[in-house]
Z-matrix of the N, CA and C atoms (Angstrom, degrees):
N
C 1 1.463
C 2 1.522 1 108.36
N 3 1.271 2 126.85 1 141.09
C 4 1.128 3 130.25 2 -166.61
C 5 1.557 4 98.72 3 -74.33
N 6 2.024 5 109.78 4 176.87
C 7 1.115 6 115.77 5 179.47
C 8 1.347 7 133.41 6 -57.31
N 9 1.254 8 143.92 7 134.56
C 10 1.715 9 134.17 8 -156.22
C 11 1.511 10 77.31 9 -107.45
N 12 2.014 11 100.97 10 170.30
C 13 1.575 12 111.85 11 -139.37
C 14 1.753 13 100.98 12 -84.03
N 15 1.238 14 111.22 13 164.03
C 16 1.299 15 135.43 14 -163.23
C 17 1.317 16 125.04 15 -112.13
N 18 1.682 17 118.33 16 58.41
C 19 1.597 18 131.50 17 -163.82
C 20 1.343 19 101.81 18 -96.81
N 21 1.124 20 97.75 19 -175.49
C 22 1.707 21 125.16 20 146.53
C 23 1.466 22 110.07 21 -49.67
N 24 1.534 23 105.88 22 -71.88
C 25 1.264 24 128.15 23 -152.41
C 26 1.607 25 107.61 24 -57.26
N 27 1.384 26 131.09 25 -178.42
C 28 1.354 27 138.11 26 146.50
C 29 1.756 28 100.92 27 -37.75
N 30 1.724 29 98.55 28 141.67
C 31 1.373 30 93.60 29 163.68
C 32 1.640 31 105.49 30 -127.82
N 33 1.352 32 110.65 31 174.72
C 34 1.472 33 131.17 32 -144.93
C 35 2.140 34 83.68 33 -57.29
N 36 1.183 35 103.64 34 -61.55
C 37 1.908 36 88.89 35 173.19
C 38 1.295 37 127.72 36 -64.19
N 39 1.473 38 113.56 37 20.23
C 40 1.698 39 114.57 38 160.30
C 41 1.541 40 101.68 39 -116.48
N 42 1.125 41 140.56 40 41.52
C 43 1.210 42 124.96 41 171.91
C 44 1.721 43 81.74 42 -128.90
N 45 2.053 44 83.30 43 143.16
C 46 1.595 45 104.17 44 168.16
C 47 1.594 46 116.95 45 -21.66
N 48 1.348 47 129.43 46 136.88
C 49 1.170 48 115.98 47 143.16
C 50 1.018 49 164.05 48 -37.86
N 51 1.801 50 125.27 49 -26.56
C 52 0.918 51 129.64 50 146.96
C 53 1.670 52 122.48 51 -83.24
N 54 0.962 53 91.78 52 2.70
C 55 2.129 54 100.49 53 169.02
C 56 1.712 55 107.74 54 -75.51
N 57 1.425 56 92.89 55 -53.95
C 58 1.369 57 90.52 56 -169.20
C 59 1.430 58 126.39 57 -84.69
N 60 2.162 59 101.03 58 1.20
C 61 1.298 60 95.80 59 153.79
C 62 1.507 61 136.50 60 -79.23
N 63 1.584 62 98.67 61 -16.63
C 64 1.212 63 124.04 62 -163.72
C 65 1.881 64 98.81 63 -95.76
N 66 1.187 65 129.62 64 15.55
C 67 1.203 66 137.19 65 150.20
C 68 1.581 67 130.89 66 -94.44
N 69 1.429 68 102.53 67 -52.15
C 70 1.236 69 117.08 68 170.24
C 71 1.589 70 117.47 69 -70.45
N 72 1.552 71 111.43 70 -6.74
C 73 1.507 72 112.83 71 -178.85
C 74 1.575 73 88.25 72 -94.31
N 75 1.322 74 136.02 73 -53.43
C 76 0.914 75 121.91 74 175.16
C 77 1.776 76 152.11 75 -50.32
N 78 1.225 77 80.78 76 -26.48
C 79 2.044 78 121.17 77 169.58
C 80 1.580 79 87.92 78 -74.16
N 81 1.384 80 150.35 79 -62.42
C 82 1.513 81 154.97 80 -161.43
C 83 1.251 82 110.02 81 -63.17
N 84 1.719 83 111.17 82 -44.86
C 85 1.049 84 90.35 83 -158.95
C 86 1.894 85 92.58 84 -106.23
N 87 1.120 86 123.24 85 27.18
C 88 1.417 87 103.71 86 157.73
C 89 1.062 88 116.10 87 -135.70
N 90 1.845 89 118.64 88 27.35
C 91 0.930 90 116.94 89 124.00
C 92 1.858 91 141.31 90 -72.97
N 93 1.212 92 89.26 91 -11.40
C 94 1.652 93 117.72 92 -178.15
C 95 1.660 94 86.43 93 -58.17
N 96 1.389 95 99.48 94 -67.31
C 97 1.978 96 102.95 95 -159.88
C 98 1.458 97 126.97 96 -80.02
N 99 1.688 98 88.84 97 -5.72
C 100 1.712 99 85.79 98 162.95
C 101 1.056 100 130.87 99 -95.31
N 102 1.382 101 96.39 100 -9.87
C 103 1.947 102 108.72 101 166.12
C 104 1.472 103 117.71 102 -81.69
N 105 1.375 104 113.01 103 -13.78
C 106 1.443 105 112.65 104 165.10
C 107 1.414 106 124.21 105 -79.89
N 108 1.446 107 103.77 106 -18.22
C 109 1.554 108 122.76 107 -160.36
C 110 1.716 109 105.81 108 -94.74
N 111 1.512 110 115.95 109 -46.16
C 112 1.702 111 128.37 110 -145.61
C 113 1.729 112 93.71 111 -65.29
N 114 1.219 113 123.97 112 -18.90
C 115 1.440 114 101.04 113 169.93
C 116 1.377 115 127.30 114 -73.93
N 117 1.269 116 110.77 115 -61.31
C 118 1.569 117 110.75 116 -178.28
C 119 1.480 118 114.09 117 -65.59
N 120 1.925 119 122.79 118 8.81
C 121 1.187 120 138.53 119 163.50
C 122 1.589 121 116.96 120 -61.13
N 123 1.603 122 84.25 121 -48.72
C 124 1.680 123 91.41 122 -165.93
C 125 2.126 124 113.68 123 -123.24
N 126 1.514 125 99.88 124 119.03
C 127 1.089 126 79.51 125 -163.54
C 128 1.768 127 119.08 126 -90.78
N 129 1.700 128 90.59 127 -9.99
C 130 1.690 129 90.55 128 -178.86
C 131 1.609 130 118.11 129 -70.98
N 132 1.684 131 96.40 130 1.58
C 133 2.107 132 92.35 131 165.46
C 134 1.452 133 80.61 132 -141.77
N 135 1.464 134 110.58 133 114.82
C 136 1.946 135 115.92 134 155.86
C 137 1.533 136 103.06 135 -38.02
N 138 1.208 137 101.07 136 -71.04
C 139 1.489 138 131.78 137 -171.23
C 140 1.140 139 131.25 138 -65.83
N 141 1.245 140 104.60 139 132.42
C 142 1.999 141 107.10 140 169.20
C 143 1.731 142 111.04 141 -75.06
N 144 1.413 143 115.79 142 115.20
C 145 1.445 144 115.25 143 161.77
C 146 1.948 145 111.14 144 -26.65
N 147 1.336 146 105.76 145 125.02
C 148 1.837 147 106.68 146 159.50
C 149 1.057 148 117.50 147 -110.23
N 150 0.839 149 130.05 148 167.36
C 151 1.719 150 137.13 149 151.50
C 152 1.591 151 110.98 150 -149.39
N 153 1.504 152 111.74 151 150.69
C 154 1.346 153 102.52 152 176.44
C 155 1.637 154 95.13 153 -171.18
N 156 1.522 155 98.63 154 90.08
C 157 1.938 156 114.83 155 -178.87
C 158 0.969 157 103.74 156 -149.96
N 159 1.185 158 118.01 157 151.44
C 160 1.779 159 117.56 158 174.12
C 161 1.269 160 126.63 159 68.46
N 162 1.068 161 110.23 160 14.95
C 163 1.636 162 118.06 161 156.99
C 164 2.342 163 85.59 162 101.70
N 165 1.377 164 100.79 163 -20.31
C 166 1.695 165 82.17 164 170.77
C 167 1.763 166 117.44 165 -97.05
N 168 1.409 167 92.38 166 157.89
C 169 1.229 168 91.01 167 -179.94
C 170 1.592 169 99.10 168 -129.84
N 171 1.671 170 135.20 169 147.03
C 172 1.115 171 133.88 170 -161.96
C 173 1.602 172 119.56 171 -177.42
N 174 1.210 173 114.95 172 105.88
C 175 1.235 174 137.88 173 143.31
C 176 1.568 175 138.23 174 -69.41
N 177 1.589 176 87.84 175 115.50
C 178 1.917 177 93.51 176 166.56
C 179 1.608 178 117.20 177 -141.03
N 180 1.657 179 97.21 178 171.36
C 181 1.180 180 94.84 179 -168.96
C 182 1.752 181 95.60 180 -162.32
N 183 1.367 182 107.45 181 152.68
C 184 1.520 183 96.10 182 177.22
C 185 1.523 184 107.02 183 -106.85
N 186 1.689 185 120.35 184 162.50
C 187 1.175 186 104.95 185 -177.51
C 188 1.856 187 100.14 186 -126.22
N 189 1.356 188 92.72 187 171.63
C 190 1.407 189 90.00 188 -140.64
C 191 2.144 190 77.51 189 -102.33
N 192 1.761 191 82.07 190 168.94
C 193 1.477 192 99.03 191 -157.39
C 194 1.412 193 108.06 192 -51.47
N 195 1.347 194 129.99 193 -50.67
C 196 1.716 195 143.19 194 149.50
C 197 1.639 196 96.29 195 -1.24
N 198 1.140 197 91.73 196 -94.78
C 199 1.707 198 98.26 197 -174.60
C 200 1.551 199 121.99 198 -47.96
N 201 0.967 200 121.58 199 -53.05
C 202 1.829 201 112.66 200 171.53
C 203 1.538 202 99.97 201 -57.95
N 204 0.840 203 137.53 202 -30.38
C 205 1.533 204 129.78 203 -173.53
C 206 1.944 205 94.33 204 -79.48
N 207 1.534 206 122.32 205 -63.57
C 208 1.073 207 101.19 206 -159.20
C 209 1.617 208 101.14 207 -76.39
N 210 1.320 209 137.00 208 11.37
C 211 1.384 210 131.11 209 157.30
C 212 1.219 211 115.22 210 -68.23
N 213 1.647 212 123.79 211 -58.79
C 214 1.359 213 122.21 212 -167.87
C 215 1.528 214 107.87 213 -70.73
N 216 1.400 215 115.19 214 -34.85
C 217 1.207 216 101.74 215 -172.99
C 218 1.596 217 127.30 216 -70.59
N 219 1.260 218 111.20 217 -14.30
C 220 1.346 219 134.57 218 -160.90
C 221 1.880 220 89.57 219 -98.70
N 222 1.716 221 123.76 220 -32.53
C 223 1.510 222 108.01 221 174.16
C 224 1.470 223 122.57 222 -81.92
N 225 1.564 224 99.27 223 14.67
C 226 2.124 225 100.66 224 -166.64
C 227 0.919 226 104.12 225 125.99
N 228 1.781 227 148.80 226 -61.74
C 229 1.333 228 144.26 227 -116.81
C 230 1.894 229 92.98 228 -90.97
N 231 1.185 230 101.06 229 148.92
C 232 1.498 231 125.64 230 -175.51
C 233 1.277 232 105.53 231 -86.53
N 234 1.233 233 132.63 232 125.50
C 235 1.117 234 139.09 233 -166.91
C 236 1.573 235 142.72 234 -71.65
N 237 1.144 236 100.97 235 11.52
C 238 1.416 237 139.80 236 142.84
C 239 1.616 238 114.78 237 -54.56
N 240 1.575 239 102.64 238 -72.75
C 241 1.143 240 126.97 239 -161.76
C 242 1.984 241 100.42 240 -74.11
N 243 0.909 242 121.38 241 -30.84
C 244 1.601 243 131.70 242 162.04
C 245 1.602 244 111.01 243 -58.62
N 246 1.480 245 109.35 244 -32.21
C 247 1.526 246 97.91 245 -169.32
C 248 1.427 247 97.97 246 -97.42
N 249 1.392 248 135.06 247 -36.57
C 250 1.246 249 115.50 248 165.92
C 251 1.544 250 127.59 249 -33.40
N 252 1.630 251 116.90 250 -59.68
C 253 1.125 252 120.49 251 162.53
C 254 1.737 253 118.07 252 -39.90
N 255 1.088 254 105.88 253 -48.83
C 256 1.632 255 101.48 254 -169.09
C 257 1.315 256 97.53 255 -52.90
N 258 1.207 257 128.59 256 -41.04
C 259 1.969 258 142.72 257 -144.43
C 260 1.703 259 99.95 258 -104.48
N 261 1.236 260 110.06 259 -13.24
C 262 1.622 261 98.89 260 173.34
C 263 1.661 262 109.10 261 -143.90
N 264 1.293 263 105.42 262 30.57
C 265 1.827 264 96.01 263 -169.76
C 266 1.486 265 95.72 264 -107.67
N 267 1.386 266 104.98 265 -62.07
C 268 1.754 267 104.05 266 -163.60
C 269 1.475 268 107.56 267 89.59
N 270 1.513 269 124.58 268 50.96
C 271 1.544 270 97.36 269 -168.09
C 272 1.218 271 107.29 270 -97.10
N 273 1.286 272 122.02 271 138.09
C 274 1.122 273 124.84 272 144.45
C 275 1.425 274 128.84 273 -93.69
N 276 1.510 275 124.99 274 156.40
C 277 1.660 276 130.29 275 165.33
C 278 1.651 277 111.15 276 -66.97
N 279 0.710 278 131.50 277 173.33
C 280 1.634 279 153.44 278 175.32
C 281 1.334 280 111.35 279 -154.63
N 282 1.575 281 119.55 280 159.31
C 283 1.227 282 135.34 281 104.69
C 284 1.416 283 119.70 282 -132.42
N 285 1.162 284 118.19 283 155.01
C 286 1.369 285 170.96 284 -161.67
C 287 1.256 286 157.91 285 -114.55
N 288 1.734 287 133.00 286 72.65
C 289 0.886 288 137.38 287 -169.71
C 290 1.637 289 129.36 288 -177.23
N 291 1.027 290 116.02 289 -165.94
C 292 1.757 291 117.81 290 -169.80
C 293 1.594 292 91.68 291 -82.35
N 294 1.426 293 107.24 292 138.06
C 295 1.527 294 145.67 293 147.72
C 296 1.143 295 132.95 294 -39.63
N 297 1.795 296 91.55 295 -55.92
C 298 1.553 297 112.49 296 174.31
C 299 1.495 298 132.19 297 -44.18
N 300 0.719 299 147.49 298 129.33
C 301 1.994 300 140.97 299 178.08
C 302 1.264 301 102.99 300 -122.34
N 303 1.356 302 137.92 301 -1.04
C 304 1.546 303 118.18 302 169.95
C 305 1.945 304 104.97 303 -99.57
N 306 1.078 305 123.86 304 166.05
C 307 1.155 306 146.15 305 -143.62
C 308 1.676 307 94.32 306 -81.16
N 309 1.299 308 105.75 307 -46.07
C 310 1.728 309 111.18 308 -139.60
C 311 1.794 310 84.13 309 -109.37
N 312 1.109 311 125.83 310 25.58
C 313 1.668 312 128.30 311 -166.32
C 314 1.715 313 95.64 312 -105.16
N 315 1.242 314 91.60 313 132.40
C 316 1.582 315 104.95 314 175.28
C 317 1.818 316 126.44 315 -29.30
N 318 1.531 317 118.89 316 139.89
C 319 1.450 318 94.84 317 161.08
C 320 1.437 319 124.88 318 -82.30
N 321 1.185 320 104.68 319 170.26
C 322 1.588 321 115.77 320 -172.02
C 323 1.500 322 112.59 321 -128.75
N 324 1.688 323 109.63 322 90.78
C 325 1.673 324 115.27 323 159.72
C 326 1.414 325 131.27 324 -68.05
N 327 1.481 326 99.38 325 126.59
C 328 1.776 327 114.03 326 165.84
C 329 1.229 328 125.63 327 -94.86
N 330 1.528 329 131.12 328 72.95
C 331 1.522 330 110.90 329 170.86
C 332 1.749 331 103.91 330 -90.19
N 333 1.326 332 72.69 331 146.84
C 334 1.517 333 91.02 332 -173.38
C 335 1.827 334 110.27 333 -84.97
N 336 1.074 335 93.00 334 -21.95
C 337 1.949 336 121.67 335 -174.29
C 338 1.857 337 101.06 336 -50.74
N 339 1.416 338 96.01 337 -48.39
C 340 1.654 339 123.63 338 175.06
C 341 1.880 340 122.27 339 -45.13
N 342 1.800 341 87.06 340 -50.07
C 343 1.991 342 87.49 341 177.25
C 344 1.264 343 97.77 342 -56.64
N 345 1.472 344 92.63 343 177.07
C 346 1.257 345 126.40 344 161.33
C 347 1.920 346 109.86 345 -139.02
N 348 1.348 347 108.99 346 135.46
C 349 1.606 348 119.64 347 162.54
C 350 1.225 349 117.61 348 -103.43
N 351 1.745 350 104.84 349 118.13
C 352 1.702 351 93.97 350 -160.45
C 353 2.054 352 89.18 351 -113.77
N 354 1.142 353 131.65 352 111.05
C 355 1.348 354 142.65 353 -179.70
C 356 2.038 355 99.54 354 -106.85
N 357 1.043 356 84.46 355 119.24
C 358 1.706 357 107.56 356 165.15
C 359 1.478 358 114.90 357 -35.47
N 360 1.521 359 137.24 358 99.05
C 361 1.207 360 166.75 359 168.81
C 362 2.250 361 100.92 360 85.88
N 363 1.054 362 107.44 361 48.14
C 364 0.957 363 123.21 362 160.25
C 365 1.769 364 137.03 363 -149.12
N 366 1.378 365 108.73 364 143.83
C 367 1.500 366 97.02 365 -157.02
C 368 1.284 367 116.49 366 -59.24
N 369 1.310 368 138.21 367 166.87
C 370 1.533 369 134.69 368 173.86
C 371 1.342 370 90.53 369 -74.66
N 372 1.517 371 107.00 370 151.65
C 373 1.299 372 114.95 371 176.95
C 374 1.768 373 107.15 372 -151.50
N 375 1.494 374 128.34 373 -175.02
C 376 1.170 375 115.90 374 150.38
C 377 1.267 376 145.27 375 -96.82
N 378 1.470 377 144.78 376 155.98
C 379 1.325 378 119.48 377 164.26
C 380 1.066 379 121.76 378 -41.33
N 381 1.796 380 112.13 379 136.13
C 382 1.299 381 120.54 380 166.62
C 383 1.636 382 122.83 381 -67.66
N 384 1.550 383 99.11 382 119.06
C 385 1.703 384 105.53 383 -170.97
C 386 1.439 385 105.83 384 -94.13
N 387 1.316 386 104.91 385 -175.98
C 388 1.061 387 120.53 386 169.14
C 389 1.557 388 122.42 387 -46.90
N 390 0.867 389 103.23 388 -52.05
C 391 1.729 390 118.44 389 -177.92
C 392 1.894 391 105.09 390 -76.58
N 393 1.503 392 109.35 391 12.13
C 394 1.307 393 114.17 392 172.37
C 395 1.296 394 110.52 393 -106.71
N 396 1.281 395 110.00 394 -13.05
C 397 1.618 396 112.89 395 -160.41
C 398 1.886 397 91.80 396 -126.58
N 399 1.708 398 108.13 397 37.62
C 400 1.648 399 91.95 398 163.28
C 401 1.250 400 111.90 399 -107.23
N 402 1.796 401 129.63 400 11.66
C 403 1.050 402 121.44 401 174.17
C 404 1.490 403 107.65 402 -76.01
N 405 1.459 404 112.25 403 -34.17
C 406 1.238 405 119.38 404 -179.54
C 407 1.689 406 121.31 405 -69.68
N 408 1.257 407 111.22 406 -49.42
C 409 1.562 408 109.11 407 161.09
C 410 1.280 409 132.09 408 -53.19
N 411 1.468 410 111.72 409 -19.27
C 412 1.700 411 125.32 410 -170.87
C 413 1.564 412 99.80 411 -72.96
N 414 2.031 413 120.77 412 -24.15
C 415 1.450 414 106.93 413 -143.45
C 416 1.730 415 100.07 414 -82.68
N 417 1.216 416 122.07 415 159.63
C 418 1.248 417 116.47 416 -156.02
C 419 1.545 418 102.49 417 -99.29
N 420 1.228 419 108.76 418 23.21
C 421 1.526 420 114.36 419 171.58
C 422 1.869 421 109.72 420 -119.65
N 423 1.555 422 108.25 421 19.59
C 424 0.911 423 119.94 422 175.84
C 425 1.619 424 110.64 423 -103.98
N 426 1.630 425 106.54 424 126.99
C 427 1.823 426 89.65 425 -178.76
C 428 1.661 427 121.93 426 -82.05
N 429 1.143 428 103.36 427 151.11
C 430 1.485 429 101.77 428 -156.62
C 431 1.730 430 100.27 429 -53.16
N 432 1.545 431 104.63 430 -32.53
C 433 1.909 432 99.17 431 -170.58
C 434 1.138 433 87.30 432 -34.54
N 435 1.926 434 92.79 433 -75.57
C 436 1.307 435 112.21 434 -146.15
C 437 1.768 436 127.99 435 -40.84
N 438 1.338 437 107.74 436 -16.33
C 439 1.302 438 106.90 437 -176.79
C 440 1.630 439 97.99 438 -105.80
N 441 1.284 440 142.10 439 2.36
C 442 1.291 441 137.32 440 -178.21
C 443 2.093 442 93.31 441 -95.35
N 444 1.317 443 103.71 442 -13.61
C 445 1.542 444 100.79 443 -173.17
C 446 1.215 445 100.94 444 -116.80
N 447 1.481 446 132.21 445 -1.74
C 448 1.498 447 118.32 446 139.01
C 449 1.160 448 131.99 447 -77.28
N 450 1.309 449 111.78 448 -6.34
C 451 1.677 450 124.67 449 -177.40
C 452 1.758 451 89.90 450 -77.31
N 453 1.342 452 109.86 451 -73.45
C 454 1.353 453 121.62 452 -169.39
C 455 1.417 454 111.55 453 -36.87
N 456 1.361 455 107.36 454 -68.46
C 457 1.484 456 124.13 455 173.61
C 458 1.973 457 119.11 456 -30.00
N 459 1.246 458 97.73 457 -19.46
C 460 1.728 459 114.42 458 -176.30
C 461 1.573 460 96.03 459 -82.39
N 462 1.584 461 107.33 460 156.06
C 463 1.259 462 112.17 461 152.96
C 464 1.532 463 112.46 462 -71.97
N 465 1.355 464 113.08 463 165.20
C 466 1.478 465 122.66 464 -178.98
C 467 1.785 466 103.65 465 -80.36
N 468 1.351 467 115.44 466 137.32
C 469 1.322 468 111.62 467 -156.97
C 470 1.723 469 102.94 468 -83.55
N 471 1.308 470 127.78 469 -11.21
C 472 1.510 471 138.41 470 172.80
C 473 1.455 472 101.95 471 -155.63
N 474 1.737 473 97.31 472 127.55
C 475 2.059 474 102.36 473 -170.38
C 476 1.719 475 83.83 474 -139.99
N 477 1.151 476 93.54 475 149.11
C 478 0.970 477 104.47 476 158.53
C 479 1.789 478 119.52 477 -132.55
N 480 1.588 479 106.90 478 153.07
C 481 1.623 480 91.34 479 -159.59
C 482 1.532 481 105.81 480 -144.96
N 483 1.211 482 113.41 481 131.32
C 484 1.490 483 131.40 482 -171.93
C 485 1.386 484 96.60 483 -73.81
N 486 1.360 485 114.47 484 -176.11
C 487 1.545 486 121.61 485 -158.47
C 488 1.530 487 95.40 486 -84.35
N 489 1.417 488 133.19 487 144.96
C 490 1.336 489 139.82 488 -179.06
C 491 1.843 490 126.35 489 76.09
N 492 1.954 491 81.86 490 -21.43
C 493 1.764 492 107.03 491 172.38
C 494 1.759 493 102.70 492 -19.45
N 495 1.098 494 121.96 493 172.14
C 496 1.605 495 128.21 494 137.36
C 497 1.705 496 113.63 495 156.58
N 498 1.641 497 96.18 496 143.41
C 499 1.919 498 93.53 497 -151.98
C 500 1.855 499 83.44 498 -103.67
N 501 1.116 500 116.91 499 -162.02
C 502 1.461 501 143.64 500 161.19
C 503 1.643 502 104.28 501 -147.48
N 504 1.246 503 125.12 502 159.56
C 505 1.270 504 153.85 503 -110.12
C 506 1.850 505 147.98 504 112.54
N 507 1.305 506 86.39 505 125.23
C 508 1.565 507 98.12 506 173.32
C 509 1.596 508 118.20 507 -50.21
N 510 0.980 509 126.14 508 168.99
C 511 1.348 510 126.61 509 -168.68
C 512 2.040 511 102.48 510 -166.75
N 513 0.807 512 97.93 511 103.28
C 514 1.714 513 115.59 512 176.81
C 515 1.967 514 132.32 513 -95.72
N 516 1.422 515 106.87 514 115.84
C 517 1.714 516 82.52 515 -147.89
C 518 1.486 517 95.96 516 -114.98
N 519 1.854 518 116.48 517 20.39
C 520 1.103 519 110.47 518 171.10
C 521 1.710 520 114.09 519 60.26
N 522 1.208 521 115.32 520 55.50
C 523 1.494 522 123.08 521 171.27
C 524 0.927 523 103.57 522 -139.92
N 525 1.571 524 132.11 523 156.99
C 526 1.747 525 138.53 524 157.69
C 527 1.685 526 104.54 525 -81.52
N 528 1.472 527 92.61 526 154.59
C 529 1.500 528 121.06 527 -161.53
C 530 1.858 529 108.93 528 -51.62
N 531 0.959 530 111.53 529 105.38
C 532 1.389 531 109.33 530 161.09
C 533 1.598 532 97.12 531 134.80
N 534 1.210 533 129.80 532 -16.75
C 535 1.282 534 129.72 533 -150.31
C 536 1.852 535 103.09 534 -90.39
N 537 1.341 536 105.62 535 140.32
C 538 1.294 537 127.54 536 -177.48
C 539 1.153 538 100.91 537 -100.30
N 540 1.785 539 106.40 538 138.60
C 541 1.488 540 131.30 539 177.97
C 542 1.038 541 118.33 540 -155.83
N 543 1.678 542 125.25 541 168.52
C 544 1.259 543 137.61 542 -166.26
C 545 2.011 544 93.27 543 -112.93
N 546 1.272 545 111.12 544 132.09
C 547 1.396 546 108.20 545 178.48
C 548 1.829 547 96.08 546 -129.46
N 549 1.938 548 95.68 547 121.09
C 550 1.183 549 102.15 548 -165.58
C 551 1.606 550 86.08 549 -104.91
N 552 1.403 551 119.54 550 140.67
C 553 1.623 552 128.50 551 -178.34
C 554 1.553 553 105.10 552 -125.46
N 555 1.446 554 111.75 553 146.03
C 556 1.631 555 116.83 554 169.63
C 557 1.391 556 100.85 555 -137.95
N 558 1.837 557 128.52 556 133.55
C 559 1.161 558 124.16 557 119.34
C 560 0.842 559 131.46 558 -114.47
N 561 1.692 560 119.69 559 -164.00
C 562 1.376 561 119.08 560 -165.38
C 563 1.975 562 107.96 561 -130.83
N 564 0.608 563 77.52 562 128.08
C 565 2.154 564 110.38 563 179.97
C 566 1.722 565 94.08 564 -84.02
N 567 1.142 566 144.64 565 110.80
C 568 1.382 567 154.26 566 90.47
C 569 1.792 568 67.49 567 102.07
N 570 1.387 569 126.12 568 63.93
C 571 1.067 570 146.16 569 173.64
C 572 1.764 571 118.67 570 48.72
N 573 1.797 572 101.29 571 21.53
C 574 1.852 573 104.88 572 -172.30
C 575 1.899 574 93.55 573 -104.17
N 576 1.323 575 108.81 574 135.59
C 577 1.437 576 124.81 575 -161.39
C 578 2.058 577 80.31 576 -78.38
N 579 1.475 578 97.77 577 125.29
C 580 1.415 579 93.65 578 133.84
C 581 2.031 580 108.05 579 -130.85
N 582 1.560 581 99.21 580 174.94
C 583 1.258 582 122.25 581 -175.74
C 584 1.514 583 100.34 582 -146.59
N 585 1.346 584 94.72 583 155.67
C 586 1.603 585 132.59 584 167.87
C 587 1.479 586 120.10 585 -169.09
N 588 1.459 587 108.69 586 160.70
C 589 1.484 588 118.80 587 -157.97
C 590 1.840 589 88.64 588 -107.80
N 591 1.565 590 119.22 589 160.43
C 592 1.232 591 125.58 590 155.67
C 593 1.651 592 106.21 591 -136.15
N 594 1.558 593 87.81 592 126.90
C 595 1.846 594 88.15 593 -160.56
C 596 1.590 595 94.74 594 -87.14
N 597 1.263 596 114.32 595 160.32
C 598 1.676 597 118.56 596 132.60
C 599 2.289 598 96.88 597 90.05
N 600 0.770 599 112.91 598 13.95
C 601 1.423 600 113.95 599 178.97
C 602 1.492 601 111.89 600 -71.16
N 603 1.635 602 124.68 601 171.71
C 604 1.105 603 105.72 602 -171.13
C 605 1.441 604 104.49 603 -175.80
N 606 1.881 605 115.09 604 125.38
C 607 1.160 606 126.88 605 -166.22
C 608 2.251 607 96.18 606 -45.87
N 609 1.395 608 95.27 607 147.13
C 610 1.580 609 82.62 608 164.82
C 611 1.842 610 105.45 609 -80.61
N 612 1.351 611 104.15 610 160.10
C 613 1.349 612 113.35 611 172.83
C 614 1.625 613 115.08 612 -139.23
């Protein structure tokens, strides 16, 4: 797992042990229920986007403003600080991972660093990662949970994944609520680039 965040403050491997199980159980399991939930959330996509070529396999879905609000608010964040996110995140859920099921089958890398989000009179850019959102965890009116369970709550910003591998994670594309975009994705197969486009997606509003 990549590096956890880099403050002043205590970081997520200085808190008690049973704290920081009792965070990350909590980050799991509501990610568990919003992936059960985000369809009948949103009705302008029934459906969660799939894909499953090239050794990746991948699910998304956006979640609708309800739910990012009753997530953040429920990990600490002040409700201020929840509505910013709602108004500039775009989050969607994911999962994420290798295709493959035999043993001896190539790995399969995700950097996320790689997309591009291309939205109509705005520049292409990338998803906002983890390492986008440490100005925001750094502020000292942020509670330490709460920002050790937005870290978690993120997809991992570069994974790599053995055959059957596969993570879950948030995914943030830095747009305001309602806005339609094209999300262009690449990984890599036993280090050979593939790409594909997903047309027509759309911040919830």
């Amino acid at each position: 797992m990549a590096a956890l965040i880099d403050s002043k403050r205590n970081t997520f491997f200085g808190l008690a042990e049973g704290r920081r199980e009792r965070v990350l159980l909590r980050s799991a399991l509501a990610l568990t229920c919003i992936a059960g939930s985000t369809s009948a959330a949103l009705p302008q996509r029934a459906e969660p986007v799939r894909i499953e070529r090239d050794g990746l396999k991948f699910e998304l879905a956006a979640l609708s403003q309800d739910q990012v609000r009753a997530f953040f608010l429920a990990r600490g964040f002040a409700a201020q600080q929840v509505e910013q996110i709602v108004e500039t995140a775009c989050l969607h859920r994911s999962a994420i991972g290798s295709a493959f099921t035999i043993a001896e089958a190539p790995e399969v890398r995700v950097a996320l660093t790689e997309w591009q989000v291309a939205a109509a009179g705005k520049e292409p850019h990338s998803p906002k990662v983890r390492e986008d959102w440490e100005t925001v965890w750094k502020r000292p009116d942020i509670p330490e949970d709460a920002a050790t369970a937005f870290y978690w709550a993120l997809f991992p910003t570069d994974q790599t994944f053995k055959p059957t591998d596969y993570n879950w994670g948030f995914l943030t594309f830095g747009l305001p609520p309602g806005t339609v975009f094209d999300l262009r994705i690449v990984w890599r197969t036993d280090g050979t680039a593939h790409r594909t486009t997903i047309e027509g997606l759309q911040c919830a509003q």
